[in-house]
C-alpha positions as CSV (number, residue, x, y, z in Angstrom):
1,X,-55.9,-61.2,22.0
2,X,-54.9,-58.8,19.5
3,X,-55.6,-60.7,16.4
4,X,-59.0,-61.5,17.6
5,X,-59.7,-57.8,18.1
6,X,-58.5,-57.6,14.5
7,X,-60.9,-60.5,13.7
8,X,-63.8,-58.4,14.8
9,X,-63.1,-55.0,13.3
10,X,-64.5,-53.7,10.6
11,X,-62.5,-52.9,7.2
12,X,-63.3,-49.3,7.9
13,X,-62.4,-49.7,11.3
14,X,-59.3,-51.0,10.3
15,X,-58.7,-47.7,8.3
16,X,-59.5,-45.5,10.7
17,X,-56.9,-47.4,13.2
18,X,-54.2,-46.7,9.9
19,X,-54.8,-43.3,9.5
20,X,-54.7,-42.1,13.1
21,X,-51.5,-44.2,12.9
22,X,-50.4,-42.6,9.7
23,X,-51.2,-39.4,10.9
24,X,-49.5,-39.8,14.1
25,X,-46.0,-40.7,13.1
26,X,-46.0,-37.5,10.9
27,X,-47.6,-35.3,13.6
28,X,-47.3,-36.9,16.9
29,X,-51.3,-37.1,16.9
30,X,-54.2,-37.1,15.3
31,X,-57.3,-35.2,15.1
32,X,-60.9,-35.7,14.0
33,X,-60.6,-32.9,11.6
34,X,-57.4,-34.2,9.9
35,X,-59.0,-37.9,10.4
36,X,-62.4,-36.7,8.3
37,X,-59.7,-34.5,5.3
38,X,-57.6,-37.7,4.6
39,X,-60.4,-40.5,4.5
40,X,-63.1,-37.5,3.1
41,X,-65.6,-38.3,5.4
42,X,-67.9,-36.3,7.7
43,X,-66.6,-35.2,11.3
44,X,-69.1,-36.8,12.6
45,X,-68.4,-39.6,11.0
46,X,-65.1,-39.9,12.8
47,X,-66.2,-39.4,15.8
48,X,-68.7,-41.8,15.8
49,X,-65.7,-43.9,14.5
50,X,-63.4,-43.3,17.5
51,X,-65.7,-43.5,19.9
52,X,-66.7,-47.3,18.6
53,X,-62.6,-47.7,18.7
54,X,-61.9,-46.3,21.8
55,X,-65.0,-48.6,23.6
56,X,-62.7,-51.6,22.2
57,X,-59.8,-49.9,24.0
58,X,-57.8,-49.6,20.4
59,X,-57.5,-45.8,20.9
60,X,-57.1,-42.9,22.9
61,X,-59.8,-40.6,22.2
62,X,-61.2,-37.6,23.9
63,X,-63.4,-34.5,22.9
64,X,-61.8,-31.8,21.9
65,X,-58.7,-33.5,22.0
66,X,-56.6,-35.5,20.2
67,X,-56.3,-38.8,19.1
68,X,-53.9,-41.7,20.1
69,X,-52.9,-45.3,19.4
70,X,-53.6,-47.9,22.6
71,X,-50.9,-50.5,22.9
72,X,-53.5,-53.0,21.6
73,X,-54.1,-51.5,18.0
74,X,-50.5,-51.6,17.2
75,X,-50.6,-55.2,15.7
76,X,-53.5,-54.9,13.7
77,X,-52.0,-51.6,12.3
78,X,-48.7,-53.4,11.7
79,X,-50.6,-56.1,9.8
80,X,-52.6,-53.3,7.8
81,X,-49.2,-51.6,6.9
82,X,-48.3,-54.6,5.6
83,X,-50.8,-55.5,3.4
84,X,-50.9,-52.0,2.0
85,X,-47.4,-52.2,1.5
86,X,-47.4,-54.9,-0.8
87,X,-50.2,-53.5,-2.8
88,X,-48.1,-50.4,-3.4
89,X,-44.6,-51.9,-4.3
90,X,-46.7,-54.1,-6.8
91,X,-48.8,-50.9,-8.4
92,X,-45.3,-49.4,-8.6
93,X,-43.0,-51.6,-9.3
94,X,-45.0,-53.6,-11.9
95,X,-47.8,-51.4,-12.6
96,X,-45.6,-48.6,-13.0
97,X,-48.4,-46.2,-10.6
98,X,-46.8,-42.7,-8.8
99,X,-46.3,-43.0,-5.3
100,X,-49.1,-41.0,-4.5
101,X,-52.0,-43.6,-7.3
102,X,-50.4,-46.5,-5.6
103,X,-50.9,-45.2,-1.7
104,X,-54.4,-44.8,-2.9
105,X,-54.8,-48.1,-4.7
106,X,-54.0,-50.0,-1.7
107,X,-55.9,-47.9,1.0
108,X,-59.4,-49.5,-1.4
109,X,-57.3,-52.6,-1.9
110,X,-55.7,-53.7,1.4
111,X,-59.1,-55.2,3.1
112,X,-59.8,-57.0,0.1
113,X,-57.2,-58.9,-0.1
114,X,-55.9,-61.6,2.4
115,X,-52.3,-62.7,3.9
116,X,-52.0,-65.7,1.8
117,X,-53.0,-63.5,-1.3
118,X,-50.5,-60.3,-0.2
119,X,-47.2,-63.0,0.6
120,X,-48.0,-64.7,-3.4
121,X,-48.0,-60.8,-4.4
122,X,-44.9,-60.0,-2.7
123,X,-42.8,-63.4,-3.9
124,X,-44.2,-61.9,-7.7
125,X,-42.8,-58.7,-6.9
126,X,-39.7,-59.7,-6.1
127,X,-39.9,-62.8,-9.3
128,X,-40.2,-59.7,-11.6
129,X,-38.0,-57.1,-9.9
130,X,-35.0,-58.8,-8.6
131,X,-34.6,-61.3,-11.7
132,X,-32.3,-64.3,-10.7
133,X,-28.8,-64.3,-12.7
C-alpha cells in the first residue's frame, strides 16, 4: 500500500514528506513556518501542501498547529533518505562537495534519479572509496 502511495506522489510532495521528517527528528515537529524557511517557499504554499498530504493520510496536520508524520509516510521517507543519501556520499566522497553543497545537491537530485540508478551510484562509491587490496 505504501509504495503505491509513493507511486502517486508528487516529487514535491515527496519533499515536503522529507522535510517535515527532517525537521521532526531535530525538533520533535514541524511547522509550516519552518516548512516554507527550509524549502524557501510561500506559507501558503505549505499549507496548501499539507493539507493535499494529510487528505492522503501521510501526515498529521492541523491549523495552528504542528506538523506530524502518519505511520504510512514512513516508507516513502525512508526510500527518499535513501536516495538522497547516495547522492551526498557521491558529491562528497568523489566530488569532493561540503556537507552542507552536497545536502543541497541531492534535495534537486534525489527525484531525478531512480533505485536502479542510486544502487549503480552507491557500488561506484564504494569502487572508488574502499579500493580492493
Amino acid at each position: 500500500m505504501e509504495q503505491n502511495k509513493a507511486e502517486i506522489l508528487s516529487k514535491t510532495q515527496k519533499i515536503y514528506l522529507l522535510t517535515v521528517h527532517e525537521l521532526t527528528l531535530s525538533h520533535g515537529h514541524a511547522h509550516i513556518i519552518a516548512i516554507a524557511k527550509t524549502l524557501n517557499v510561500s506559507m501558503p504554499s505549505v499549507i496548501e501542501a499539507m493539507r493535499k498530504l494529510e487528505s492522503k493520510n501521510l501526515v498529521h496536520y492541523g491549523k495552528r498547529k504542528y506538523i506530524t508524520l502518519q505511520p504510512a509516510a514512513m516508507s516513502i521517507v525512508f526510500g527518499c533518505e535513501e536516495r538522497t543519501q547516495v547522492i551526498e556520499n557521491f558529491a562528497r566522497k568523489v566530488l569532493s562537495y561540503s556537507s552542507h553543497d552536497s545536502k543541497l545537491l541531492a534535495r534537486k537530485l534525489f527525484h531525478h534519479v531512480d533505485d536502479t540508478f542510486c544502487s549503480r551510484l552507491s557500488k561506484h562509491i564504494n569502487t572508488i572509496t574502499c579500493p580492493k587490496k
